[in-house]
The first five atom37 places (N, CA, C, CB, O) and aatype in JSON, in Angstrom:
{
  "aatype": [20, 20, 20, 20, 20, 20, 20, 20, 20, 20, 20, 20, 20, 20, 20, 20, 20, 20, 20, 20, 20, 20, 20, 20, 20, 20, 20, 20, 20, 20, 20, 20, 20, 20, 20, 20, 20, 20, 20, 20, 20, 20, 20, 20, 20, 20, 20, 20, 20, 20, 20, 20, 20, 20, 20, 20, 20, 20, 20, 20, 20, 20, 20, 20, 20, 20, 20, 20, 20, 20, 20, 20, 20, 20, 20, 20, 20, 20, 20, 20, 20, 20, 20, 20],
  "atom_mask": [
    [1, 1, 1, 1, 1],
    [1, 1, 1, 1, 1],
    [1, 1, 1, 1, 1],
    [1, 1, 1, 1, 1],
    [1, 1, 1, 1, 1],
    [1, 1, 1, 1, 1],
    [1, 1, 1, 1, 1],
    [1, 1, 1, 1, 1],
    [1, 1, 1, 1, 1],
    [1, 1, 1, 1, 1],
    [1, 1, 1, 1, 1],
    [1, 1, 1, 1, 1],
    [1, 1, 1, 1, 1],
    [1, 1, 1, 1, 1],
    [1, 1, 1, 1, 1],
    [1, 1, 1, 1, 1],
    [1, 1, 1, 1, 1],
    [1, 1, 1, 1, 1],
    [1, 1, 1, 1, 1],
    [1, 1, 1, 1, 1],
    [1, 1, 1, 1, 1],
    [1, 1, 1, 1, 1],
    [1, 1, 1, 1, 1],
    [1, 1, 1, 1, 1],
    [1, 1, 1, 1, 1],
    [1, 1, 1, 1, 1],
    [1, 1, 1, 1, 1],
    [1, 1, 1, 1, 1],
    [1, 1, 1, 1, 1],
    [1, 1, 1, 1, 1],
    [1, 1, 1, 1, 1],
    [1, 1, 1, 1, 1],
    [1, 1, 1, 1, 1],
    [1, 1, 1, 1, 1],
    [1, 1, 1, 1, 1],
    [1, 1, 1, 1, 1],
    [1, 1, 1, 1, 1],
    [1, 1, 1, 1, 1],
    [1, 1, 1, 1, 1],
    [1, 1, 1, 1, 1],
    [1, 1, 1, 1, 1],
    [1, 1, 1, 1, 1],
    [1, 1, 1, 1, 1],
    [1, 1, 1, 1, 1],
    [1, 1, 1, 1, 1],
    [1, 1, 1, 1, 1],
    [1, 1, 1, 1, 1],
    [1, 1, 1, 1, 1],
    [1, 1, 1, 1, 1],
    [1, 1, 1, 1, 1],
    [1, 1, 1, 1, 1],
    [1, 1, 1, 1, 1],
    [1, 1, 1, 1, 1],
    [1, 1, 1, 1, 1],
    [1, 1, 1, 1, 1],
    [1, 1, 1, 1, 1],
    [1, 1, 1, 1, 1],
    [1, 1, 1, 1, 1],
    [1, 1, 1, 1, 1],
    [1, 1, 1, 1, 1],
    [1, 1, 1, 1, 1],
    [1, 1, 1, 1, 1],
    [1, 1, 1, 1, 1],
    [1, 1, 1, 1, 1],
    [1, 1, 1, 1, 1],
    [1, 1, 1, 1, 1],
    [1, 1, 1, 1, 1],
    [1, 1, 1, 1, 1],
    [1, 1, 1, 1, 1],
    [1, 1, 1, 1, 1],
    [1, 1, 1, 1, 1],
    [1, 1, 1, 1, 1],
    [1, 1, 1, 1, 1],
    [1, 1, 1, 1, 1],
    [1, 1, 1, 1, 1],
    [1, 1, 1, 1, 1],
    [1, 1, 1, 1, 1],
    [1, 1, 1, 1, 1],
    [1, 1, 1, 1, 1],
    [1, 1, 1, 1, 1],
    [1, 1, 1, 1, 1],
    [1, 1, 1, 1, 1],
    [1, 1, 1, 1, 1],
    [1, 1, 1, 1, 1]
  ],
  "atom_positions": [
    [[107.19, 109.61, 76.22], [107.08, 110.84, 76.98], [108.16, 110.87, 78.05], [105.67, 110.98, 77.62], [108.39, 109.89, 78.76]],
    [[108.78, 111.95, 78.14], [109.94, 111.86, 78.82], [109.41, 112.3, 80.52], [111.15, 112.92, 78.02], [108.4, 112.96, 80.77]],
    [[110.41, 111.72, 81.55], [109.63, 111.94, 83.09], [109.52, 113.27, 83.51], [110.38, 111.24, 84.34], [110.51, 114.01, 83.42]],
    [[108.23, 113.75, 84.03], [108.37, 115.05, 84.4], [108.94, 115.39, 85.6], [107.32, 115.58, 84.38], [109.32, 114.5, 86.36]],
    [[109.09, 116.74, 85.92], [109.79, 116.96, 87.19], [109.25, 116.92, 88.32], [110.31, 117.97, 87.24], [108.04, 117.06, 88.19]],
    [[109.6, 116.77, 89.56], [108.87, 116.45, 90.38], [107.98, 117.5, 90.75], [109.51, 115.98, 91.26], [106.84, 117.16, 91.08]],
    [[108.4, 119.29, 90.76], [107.71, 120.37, 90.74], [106.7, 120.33, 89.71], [108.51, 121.41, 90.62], [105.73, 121.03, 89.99]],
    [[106.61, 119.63, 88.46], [105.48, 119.65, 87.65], [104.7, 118.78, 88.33], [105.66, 119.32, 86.26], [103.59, 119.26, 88.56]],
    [[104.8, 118.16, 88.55], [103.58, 117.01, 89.91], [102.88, 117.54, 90.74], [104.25, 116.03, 91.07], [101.66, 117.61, 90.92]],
    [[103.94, 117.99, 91.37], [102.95, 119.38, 92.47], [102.28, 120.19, 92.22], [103.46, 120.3, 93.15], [101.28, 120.6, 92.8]],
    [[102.98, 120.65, 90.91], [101.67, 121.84, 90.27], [100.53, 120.93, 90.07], [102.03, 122.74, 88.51], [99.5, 120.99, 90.74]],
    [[100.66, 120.42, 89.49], [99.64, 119.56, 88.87], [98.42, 118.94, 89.82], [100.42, 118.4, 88.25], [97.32, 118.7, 89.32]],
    [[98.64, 118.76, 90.87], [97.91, 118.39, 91.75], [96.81, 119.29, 92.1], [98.63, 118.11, 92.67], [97.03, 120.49, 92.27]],
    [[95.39, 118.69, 92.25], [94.22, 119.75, 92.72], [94.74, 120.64, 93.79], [92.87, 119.0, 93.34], [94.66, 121.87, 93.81]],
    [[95.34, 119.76, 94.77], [95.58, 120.41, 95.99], [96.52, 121.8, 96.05], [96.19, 119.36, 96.81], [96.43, 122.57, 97.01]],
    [[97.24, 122.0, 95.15], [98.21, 123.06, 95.16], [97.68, 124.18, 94.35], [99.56, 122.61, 94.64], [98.22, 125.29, 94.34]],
    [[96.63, 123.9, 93.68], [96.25, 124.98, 92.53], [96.1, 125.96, 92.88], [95.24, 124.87, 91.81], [95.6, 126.6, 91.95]],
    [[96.25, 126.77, 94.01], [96.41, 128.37, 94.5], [97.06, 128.66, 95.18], [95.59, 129.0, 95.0], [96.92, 129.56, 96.0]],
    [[98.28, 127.71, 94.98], [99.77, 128.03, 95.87], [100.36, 129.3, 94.95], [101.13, 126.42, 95.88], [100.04, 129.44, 93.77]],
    [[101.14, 130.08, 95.57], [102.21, 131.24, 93.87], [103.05, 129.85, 93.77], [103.81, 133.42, 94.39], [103.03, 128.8, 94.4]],
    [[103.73, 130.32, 92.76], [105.13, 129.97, 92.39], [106.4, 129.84, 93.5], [105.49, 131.02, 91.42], [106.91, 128.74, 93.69]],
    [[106.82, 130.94, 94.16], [107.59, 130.73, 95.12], [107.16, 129.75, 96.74], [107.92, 132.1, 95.27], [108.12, 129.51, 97.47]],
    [[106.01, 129.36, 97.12], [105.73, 128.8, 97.74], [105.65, 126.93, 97.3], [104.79, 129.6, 98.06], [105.78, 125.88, 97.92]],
    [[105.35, 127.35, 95.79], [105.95, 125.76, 95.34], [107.18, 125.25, 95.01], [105.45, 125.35, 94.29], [107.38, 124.06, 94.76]],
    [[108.07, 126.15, 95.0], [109.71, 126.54, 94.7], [110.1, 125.44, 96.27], [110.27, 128.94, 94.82], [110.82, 124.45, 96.43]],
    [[109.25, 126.21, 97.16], [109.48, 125.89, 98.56], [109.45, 124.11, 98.86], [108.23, 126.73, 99.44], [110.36, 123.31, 99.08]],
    [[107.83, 123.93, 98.74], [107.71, 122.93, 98.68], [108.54, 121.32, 97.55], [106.6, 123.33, 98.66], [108.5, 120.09, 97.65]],
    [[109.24, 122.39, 96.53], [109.77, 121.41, 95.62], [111.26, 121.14, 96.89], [110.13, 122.17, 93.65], [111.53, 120.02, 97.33]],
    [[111.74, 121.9, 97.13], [112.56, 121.55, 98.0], [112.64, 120.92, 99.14], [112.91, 122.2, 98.17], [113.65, 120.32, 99.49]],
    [[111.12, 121.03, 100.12], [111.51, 120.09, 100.98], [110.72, 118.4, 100.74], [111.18, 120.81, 102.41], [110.64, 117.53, 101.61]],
    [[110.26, 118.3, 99.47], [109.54, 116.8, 99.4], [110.76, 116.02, 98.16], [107.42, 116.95, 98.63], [111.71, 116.47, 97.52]],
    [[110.08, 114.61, 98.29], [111.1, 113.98, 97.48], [110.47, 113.2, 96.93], [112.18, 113.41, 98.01], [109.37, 112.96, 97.42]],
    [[110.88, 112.44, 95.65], [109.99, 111.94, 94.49], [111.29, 110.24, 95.09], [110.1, 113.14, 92.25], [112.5, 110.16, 95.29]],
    [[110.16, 109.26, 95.15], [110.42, 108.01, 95.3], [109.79, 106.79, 94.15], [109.96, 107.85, 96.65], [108.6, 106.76, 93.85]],
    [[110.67, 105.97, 93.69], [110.04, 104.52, 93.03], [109.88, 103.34, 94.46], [111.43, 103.74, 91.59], [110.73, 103.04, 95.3]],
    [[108.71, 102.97, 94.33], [108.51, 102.22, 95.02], [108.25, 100.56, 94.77], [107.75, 102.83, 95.46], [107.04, 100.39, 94.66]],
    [[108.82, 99.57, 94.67], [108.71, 98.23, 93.7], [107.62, 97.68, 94.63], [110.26, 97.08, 93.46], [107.4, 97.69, 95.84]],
    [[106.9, 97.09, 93.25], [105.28, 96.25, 93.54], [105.59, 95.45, 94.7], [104.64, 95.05, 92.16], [106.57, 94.73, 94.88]],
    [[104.36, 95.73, 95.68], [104.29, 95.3, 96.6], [105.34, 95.23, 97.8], [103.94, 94.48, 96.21], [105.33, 94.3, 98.62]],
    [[106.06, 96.08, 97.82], [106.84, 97.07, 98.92], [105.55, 97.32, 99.78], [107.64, 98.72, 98.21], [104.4, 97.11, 99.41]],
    [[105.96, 97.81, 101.0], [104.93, 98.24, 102.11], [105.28, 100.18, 101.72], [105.51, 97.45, 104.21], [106.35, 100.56, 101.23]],
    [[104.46, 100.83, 101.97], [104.57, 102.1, 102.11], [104.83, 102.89, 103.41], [103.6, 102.45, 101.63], [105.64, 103.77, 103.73]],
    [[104.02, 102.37, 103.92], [103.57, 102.77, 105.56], [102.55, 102.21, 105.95], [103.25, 104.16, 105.9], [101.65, 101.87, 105.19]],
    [[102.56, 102.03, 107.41], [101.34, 101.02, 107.85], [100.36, 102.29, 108.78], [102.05, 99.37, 109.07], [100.72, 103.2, 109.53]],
    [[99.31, 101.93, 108.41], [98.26, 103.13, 109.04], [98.04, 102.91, 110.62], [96.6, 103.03, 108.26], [96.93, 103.29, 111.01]],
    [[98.85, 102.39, 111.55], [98.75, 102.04, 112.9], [100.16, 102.47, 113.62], [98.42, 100.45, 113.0], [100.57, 102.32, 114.77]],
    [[100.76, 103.15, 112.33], [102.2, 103.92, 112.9], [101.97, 105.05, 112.44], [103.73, 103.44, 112.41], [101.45, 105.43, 111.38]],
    [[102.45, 105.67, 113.46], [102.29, 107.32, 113.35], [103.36, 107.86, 111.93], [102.96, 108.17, 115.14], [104.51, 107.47, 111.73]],
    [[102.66, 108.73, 111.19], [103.62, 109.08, 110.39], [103.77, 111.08, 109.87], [103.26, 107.96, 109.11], [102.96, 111.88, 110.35]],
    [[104.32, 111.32, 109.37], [104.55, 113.0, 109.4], [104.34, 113.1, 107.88], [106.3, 113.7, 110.01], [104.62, 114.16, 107.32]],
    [[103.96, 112.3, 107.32], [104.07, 112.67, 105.56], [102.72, 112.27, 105.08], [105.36, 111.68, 104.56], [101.86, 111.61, 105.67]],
    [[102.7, 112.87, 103.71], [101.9, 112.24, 103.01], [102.35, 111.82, 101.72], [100.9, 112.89, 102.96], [103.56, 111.84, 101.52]],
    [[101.52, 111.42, 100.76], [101.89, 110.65, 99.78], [100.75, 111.13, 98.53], [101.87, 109.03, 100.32], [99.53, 111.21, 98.72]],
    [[101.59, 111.5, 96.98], [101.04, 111.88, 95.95], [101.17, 110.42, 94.89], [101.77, 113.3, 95.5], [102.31, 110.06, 94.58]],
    [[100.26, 109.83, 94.51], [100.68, 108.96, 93.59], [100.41, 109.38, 92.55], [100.32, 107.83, 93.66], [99.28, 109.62, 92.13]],
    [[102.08, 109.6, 91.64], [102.53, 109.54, 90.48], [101.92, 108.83, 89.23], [103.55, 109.14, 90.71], [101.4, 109.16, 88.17]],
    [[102.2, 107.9, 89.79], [101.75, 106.42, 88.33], [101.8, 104.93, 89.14], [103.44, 106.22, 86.64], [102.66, 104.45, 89.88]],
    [[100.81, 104.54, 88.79], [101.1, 103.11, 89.06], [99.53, 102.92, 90.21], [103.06, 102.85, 89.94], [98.63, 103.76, 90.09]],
    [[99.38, 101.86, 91.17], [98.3, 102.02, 92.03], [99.12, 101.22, 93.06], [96.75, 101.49, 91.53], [100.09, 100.47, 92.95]],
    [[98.12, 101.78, 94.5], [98.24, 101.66, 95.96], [97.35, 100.88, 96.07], [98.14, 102.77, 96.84], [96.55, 100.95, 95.14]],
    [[97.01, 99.74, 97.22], [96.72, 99.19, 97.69], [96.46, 99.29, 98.83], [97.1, 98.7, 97.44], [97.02, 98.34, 99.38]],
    [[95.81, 100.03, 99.73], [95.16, 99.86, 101.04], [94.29, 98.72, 101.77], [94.46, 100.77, 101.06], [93.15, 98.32, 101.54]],
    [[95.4, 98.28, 102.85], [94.85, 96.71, 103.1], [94.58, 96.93, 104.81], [96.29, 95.19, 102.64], [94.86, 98.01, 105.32]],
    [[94.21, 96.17, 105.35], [93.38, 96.01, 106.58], [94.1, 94.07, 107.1], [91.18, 96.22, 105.99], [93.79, 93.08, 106.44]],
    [[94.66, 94.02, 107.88], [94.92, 92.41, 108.19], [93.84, 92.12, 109.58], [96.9, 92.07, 108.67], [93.53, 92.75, 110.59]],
    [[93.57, 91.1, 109.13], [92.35, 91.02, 109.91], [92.79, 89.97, 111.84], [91.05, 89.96, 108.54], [93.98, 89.81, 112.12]],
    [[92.0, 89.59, 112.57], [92.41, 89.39, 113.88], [93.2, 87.51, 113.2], [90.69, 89.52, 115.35], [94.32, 86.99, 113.27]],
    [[92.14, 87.18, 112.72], [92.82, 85.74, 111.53], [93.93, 85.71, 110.18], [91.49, 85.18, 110.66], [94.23, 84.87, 109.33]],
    [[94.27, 86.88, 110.45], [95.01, 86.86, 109.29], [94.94, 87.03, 107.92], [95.33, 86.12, 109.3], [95.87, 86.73, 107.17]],
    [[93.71, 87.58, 107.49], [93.27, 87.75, 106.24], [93.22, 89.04, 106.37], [92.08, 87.08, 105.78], [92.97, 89.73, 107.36]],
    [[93.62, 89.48, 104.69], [93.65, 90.53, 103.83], [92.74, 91.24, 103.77], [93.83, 90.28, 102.8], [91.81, 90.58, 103.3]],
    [[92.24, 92.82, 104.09], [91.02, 93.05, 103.85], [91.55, 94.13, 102.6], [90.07, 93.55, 105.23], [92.77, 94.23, 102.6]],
    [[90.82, 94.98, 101.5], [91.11, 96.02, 100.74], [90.12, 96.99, 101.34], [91.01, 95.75, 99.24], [88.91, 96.97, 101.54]],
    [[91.23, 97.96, 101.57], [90.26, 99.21, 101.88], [90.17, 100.26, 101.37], [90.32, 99.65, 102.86], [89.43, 101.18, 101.72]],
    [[91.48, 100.22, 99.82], [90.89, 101.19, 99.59], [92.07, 100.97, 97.81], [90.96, 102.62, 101.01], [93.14, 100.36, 97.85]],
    [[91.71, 101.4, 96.91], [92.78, 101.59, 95.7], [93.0, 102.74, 95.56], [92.48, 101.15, 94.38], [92.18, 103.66, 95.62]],
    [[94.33, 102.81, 95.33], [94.72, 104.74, 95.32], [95.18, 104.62, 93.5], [96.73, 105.49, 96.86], [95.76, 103.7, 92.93]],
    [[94.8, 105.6, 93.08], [95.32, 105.96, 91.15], [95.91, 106.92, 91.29], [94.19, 106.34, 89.81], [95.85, 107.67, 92.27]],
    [[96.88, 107.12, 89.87], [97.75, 108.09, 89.93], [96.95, 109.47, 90.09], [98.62, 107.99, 88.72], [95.83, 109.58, 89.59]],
    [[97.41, 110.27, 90.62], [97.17, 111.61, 90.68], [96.26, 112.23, 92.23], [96.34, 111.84, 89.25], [95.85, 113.36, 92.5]],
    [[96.18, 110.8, 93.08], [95.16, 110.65, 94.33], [96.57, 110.92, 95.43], [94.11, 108.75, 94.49], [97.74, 110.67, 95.14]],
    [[96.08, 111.46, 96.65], [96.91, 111.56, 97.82], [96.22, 110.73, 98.88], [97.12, 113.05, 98.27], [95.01, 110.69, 99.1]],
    [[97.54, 109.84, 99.71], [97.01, 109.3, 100.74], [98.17, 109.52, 101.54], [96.47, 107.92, 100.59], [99.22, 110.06, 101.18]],
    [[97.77, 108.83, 103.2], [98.53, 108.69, 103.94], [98.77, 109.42, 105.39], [99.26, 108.75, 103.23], [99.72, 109.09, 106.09]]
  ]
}
């Protein structure tokens, strides 16, 4: 299956399903489609951030580091889920 476009993503998403067409025209222009390699950081939830995040394919990992240093999971993100 060949990769779709990044505007087919957006459509595709629950969240947009009663956007028109020209308002997703919009949005195809100001967002950007990223590969991110396993176990890269995304963003850390204790820094302020202005975006959000559609996952494509693949899964997220939401972690918690604890006052000792351990890993907590807080959350698994699947393709087609928004976080951030």
């Amino acid at each position: 299956m060949a990769d779709q476009s990044k505007l087919w993503y957006l459509e595709n998403f629950n969240l947009f399903e009663m956007v028109d067409k020209s308002k997703m025209m919009e949005l195809d222009a100001i967002t950007s489609m990223q590969e991110i390699k396993k176990s890269q950081p995304i963003y850390f939830a204790e820094d302020p951030s202005g975006s959000i995040f559609f996952l494509k394919k693949g899964r997220v990992k939401l972690t918690r580091i604890s006052p000792d240093g351990k890993e907590f999971i807080v959350a698994l993100i699947n393709p087609g889920e928004v976080f951030g």
